[in-house]
C-alpha positions in Angstrom: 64.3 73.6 117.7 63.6 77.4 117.6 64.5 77.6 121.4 67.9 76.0 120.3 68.4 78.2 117.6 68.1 81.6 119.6 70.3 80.5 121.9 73.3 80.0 119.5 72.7 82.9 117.7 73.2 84.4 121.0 76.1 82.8 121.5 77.3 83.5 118.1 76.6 87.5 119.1 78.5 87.5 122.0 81.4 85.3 120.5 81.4 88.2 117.5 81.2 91.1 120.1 84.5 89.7 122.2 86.2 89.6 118.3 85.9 93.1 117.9 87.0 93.6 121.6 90.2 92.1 121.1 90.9 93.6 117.7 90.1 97.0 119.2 92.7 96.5 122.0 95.0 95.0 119.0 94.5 98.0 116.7 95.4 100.3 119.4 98.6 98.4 120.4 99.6 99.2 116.8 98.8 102.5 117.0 100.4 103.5 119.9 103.6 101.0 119.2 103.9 103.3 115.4 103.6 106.3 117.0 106.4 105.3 119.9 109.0 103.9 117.5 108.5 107.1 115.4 108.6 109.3 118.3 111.2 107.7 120.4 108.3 107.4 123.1 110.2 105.1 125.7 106.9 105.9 128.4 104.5 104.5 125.8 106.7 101.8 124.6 107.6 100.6 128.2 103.4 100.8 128.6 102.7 98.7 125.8 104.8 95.8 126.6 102.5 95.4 129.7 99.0 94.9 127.5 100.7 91.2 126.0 99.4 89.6 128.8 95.6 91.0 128.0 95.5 90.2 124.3 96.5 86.5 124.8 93.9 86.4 127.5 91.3 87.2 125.2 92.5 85.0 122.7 92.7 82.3 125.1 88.5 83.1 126.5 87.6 83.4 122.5 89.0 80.0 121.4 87.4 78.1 124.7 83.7 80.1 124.0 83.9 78.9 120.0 85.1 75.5 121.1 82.1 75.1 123.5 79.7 76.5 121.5 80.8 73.7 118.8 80.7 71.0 120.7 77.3 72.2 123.0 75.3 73.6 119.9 77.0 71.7 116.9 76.5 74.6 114.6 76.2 73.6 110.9 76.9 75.3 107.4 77.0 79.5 108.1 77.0 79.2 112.0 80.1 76.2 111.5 82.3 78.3 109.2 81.7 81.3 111.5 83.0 80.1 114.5 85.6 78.0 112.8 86.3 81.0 110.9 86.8 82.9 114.1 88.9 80.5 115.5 91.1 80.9 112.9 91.3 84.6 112.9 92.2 85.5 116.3 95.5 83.5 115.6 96.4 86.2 113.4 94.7 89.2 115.5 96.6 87.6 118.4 100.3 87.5 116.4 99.6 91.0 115.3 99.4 91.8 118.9 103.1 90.2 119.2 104.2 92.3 116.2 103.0 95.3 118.3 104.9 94.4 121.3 108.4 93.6 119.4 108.1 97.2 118.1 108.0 98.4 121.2 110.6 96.5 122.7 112.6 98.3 119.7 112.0 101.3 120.4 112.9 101.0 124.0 116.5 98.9 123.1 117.1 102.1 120.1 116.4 104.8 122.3 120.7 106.4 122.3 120.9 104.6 118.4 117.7 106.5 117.0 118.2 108.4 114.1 115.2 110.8 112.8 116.5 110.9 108.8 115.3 107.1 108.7 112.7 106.7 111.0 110.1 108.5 108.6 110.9 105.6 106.0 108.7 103.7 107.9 105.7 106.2 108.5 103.7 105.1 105.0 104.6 101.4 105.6 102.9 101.6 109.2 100.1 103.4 107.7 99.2 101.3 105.0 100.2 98.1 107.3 98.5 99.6 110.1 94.9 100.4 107.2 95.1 97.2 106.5 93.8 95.6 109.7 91.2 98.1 110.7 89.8 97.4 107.2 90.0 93.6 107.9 88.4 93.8 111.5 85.6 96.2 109.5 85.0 93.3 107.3 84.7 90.9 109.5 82.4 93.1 112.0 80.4 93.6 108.6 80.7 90.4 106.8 82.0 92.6 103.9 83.4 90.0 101.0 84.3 92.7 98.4 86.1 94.8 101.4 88.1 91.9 102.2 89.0 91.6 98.8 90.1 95.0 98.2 92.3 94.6 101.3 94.2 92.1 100.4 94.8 93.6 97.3 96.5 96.4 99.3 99.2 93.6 100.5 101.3 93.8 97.7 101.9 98.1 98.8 103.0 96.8 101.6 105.7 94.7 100.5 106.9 97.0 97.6 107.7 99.4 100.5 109.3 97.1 102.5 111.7 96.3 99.5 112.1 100.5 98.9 112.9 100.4 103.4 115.4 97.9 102.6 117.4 99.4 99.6 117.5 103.2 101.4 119.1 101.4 104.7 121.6 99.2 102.7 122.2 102.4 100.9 122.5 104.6 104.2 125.1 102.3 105.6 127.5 102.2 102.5 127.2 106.0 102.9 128.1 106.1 106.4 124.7 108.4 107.7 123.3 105.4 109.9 124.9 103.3 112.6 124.6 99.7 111.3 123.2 98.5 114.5 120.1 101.2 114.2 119.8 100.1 110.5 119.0 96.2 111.7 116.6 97.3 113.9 115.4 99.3 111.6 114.7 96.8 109.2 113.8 94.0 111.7 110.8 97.1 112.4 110.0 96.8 108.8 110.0 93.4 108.8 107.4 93.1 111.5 105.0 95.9 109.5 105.5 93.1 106.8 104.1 90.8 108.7 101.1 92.5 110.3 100.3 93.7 106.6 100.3 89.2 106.1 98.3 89.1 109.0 95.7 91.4 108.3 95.5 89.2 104.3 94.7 86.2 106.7 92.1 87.2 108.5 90.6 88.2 105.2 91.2 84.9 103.9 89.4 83.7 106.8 86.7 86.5 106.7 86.0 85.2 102.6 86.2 81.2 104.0 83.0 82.5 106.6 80.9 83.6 103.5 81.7 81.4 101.0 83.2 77.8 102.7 86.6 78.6 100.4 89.7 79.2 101.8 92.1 80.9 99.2 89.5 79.6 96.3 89.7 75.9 97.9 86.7 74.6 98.9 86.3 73.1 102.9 83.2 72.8 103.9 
């Protein structure tokens, strides 16, 4: 029974350590798709289209290693919600990835509409957004309740800004300072911040469901 034990806590080790891989790669996809919107970067942006392929690779090895484990080991209690946990997380890690990439293409289909007075509207969004999910993937590498917690909490930043993003385009436009074209962009960039800010709240969700067996106060298992 011992011998059996080690080996799926090794298992579980390895599964963890390809987790923080992929949300490595992930978080520097964001990073790099930011700073290429916000620069007008159309090398990077070009570059970063190319790492999809990679991140839904990983995703694809992570869920097949967590399925086998569950059905060769038949983990129970802790080890169950972790790997089930885990499988639900890289969902999100993996759509973050996405959100990454449609930036990118953005910034590449913006490059003669660009126009510097707005682009810094986003900046603190990003960075908050962008904050969000490093703290999440440090709560999960930890197994850090209270942090995952506090990051959700940080959510609702996030979408007060997006709401402050939206009322300066709308207001931009009536004045005639941005081309209505750049201004959906624009927003459709906010709009995908948004939604790795949501992201990042799930794999907390997921991280609290791992410690406790409740996902969003509900009880599973």
């Amino acid at each position: 029974m011992m011998v059996l034990r080690k080996w799926l806590q090794l298992d579980i080790d390895e599964l963890q350590k390809e987790v923080i891989k992929m949300a490595n790669m992930v978080l520097v996809n964001i990073g790099d798709s930011l700073k290429a919107f916000e620069e007008n970067d159309l090398k990077t942006a070009e570059a970063i289209k190319l790492r999809d392929d990679a991140v839904d690779s990983m995703e694809e090895e992570i869920s097949k290693k967590a399925l086998q484990i569950i059905w060769r080991q038949q983990p129970l209690a802790s080890d169950l919600r972790l790997v089930t946990g885990i499988l639900k997380l890289i969902t999100d890690l993996e759509r973050i990835g996405d959100h990454a990439i449609d930036i990118a293409k953005i910034t590449i289909q913006t490059n003669k509409l660009s126009n510097e007075r707005l682009i810094p509207l986003t900046t603190t969004m990003a960075k908050t957004a962008q904050n969000m999910v490093f703290k999440s993937i440090d709560a999960f590498f930890s197994l850090d309740e209270e942090l995952a917690r506090k990051t959700i909490d940080e959510d609702d930043k996030v979408d007060e800004l997006f709401k402050q993003i939206i009322d300066k385009v709308i207001q931009s436009v009536k004045e005639d300072k941005t081309n209505s074209e750049y201004a959906i962009y624009l927003v459709m960039v906010a709009k995908y911040i948004e939604r790795i800010g949501d992201h990042a709240v799930n794999i907390c969700e997921w991280i609290i469901f791992i410690l406790s067996g409740k996902h969003r106060d509900t009880p599973l298992f």
